[in-house]
N, C-alpha and C positions, 0 to 999 in steps of 0.2 A: 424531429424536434431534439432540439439539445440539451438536456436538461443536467444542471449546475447541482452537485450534490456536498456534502459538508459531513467531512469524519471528524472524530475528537481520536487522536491517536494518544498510543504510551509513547513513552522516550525507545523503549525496544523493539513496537511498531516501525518507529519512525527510522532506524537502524536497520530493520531488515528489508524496510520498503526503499531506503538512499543504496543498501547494498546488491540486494537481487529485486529488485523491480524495477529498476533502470529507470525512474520516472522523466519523465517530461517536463520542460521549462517550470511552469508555470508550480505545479506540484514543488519538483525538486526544490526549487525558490524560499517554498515555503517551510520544507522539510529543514534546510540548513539557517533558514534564520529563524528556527527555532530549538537549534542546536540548546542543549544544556536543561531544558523545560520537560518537566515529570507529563503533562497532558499537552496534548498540540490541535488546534484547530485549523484545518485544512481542509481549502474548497477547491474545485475544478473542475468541469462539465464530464457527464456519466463516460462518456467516450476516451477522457485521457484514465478514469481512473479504471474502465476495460481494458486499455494496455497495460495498465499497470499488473492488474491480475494475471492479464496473459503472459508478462515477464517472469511475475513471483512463480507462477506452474512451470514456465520453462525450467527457473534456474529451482527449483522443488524435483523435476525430474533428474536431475543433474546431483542430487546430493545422496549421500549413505547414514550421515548423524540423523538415528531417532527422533531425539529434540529439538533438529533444527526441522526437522521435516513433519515434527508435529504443530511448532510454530508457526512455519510457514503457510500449511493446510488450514491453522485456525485463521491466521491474516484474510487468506484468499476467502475464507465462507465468509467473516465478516465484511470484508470492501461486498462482497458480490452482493451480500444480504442488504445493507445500507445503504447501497445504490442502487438497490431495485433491479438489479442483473439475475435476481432466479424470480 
């Protein structure tokens, strides 16, 4: 079953997920036409936003900056927890 999930991102959420999480059509779509907006609401089936994670981890293994790598790690517990992935 596919099941359609709905995050409220920050503006710096929304930034690190267009930058290291490579997202998908339909995601990305939504990320950029809410370019400039302090909170963003963004849906798309549990499945696209599991890549998404899976991207954020990738480009998380790939960095040295503390701070980015502690943002990144909270990004990925929250998508995983909000979508019902643990």
């Amino acid at each position: 079953m596919n099941k359609s999930s709905t995050l409220f991102l920050t503006k710096n959420e929304r930034e690190l997920i267009l930058k290291y999480g490579y997202p998908f059509e339909e995601i990305e779509q939504q990320l950029n036409e809410a370019e400039g907006k302090q909170i963003i609401r963004v849906s798309d089936h549990k499945y696209w936003w599991e890549q998404v994670v899976v991207n954020l981890h990738i480009s998380e293994t790939e960095q040295t900056n503390p701070e980015l790598l502690k943002n990144l790690r909270t990004l990925i517990d929250r998508i995983a927890i909000e979508t019902e992935m643990v």
